[in-house]
C-alpha positions in Angstrom: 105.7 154.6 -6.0 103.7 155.3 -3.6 99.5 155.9 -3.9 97.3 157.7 -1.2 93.3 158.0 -1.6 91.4 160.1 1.0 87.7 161.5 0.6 87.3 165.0 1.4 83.5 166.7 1.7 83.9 170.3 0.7 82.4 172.2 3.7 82.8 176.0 2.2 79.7 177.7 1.3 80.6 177.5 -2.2 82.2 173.8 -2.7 84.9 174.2 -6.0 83.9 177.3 -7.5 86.4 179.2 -9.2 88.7 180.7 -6.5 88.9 177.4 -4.4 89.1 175.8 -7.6 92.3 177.8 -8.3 93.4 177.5 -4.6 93.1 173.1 -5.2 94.6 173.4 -8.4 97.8 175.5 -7.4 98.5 172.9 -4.0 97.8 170.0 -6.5 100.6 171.6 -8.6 103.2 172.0 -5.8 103.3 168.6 -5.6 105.5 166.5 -8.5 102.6 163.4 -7.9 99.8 162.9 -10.6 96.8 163.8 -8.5 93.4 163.3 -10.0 89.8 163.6 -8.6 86.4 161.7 -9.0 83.3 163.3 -7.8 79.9 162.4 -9.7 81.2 159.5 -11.7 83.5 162.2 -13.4 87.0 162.2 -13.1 89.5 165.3 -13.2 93.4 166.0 -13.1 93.9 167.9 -10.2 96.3 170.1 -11.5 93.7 171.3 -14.1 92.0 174.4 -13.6 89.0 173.2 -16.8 88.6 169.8 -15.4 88.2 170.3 -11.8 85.3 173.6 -12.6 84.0 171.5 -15.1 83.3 168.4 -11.6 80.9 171.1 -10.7 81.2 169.9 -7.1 78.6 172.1 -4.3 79.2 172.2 -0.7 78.4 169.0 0.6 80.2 167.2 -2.3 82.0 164.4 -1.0 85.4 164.3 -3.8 87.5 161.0 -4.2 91.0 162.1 -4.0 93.7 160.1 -5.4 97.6 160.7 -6.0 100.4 158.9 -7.0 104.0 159.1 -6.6 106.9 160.3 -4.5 104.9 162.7 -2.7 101.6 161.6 -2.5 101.0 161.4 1.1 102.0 165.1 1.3 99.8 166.2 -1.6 96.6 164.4 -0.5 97.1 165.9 3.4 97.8 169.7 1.4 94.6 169.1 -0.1 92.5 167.9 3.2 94.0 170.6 4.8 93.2 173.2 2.4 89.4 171.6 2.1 89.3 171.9 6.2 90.0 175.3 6.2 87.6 176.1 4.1 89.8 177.4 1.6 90.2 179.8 3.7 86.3 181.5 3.7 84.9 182.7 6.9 81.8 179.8 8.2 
């Protein structure tokens, strides 16, 4: 089984608030890998909505990503992806 760790800094002006929470959650979720997330000495399941608002992470948060399985190289560069795009939000 495979395990892939990356560290992402959220660069949108409003770091894991509740629509790019949602928008992390639901790409976490696509993926059949456990993906989890430390940020702040906390850690959260990346396919929870509660957990991941509850990190509080701002812009400029730097988040600990790490998953676990069959596809975790594929979830962890969804997730980079969707954190360098800004979740989609204009600069």
């Amino acid at each position: 089984m495979a395990t892939v760790e990356q560290t992402l800094v959220l660069i949108n002006k409003v770091g894991l608030h509740a629509r790019p929470a949602a928008q992390f959650v639901q790409t976490a979720a696509g993926y059949s890998a456990s993906v989890m997330i430390e940020y702040a000495g906390q850690t959260a399941d990346a396919k929870r909505i509660l957990q991941v608002l509850q990190l509080g992470a701002e812009k400029g948060a730097e988040l600990h990503v790490r998953a676990e399985g069959a596809d975790a190289r594929e979830a962890v560069a969804a997730l980079a992806a969707l954190v360098a795009e800004r979740f989609g939000e204009p600069e």
